[in-house]
C-alpha positions as a Markdown table, in Angstrom:
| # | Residue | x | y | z |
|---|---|---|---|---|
| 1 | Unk | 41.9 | 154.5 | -13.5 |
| 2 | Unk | 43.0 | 158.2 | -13.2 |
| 3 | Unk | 46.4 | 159.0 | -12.8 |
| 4 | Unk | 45.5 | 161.5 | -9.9 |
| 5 | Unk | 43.9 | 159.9 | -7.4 |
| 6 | Unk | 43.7 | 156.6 | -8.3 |
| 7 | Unk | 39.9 | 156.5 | -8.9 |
| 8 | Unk | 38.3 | 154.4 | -11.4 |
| 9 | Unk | 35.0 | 156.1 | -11.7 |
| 10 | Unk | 34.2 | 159.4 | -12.8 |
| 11 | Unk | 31.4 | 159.5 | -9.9 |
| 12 | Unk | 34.9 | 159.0 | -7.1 |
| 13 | Unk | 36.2 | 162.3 | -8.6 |
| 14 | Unk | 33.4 | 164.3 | -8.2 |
| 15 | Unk | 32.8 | 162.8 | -5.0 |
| 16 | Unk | 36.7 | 164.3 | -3.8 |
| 17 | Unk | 35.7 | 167.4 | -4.6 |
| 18 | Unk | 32.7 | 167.1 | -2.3 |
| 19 | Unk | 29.7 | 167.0 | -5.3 |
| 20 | Unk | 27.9 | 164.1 | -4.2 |
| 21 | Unk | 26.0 | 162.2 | -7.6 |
| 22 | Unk | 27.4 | 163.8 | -10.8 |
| 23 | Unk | 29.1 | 161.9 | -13.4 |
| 24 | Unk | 29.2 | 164.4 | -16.1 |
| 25 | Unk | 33.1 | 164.2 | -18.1 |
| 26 | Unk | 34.8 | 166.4 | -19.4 |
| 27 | Unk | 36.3 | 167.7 | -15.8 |
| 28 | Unk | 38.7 | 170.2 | -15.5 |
| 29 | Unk | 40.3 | 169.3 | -11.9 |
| 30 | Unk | 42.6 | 171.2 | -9.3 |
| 31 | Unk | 44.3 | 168.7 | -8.0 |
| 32 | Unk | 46.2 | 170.7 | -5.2 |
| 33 | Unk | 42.9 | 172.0 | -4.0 |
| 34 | Unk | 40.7 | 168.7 | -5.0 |
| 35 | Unk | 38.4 | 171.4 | -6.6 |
| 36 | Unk | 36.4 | 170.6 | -10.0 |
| 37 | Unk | 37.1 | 173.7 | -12.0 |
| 38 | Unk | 34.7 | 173.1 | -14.7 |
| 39 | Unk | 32.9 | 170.2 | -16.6 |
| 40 | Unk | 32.1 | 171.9 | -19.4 |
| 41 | Unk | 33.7 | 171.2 | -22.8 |
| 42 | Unk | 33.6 | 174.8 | -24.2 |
| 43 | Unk | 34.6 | 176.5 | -21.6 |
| 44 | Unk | 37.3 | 174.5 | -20.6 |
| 45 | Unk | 38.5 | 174.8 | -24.1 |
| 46 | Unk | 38.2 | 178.4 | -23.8 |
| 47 | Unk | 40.1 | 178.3 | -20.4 |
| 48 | Unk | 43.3 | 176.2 | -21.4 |
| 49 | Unk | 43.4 | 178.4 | -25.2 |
| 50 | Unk | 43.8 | 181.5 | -23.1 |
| 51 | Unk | 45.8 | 180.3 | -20.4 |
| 52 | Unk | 48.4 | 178.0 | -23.0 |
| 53 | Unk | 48.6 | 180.1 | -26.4 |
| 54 | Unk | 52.0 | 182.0 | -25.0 |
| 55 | Unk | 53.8 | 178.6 | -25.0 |
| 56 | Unk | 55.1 | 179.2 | -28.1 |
| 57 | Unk | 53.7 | 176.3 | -30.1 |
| 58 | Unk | 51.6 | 178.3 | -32.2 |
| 59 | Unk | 48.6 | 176.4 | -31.3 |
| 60 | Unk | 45.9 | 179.3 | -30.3 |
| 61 | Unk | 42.5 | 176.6 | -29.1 |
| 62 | Unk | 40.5 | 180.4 | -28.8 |
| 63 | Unk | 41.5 | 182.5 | -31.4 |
| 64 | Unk | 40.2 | 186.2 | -30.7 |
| 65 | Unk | 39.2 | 186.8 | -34.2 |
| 66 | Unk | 37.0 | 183.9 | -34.1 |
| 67 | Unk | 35.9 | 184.2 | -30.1 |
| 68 | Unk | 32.5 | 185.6 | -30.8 |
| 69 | Unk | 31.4 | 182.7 | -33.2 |
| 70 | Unk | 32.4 | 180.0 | -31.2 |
| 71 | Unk | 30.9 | 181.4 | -28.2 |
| 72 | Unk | 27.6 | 181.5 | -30.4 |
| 73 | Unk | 28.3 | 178.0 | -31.9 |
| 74 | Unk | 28.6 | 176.7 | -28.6 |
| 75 | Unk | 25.3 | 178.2 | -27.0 |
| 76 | Unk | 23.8 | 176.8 | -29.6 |
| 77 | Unk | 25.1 | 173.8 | -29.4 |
| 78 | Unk | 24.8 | 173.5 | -25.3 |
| 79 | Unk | 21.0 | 174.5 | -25.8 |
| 80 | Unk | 19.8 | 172.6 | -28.7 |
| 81 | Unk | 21.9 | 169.6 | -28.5 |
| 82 | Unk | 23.3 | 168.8 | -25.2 |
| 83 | Unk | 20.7 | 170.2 | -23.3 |
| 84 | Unk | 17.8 | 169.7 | -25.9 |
């Protein structure tokens, strides 16, 4: 059961958000706005490296001198594996 809405399938979240018959997971979710953000692994990796490597932990999830092969990684990965 997630600890937002109290929903026990994946399908429930998606259907919050108003996208009717997706169960895809990861999910990034707005819970103030019920919005889905993204479901994409990779780019919600991206998203949180960005928006939490000033926190001071020294943990950097999207390190700029690596950005460009890790974007290419992960197309290829999306297109040949996930999507292939």
């Amino acid at each position: 059961v997630d600890t937002v809405f109290g929903k026990k399938y994946v399908k429930e979240i998606y259907e919050i958000a108003g996208i009717p018959d997706q169960k895809s997971v990861p999910i990034l979710l707005d819970k103030e706005t019920s919005t889905i953000v993204s479901n994409e692994s990779a780019e919600i990796v991206r998203m949180l490296g960005v928006a939490m490597k000033d926190l001071g932990n020294g943990l950097d999830l999207y390190p700029a001198d690596y950005a460009d092969k890790i974007d290419k990684l992960n197309d290829w990965i999306y297109t040949t594996i996930a999507n292939g």
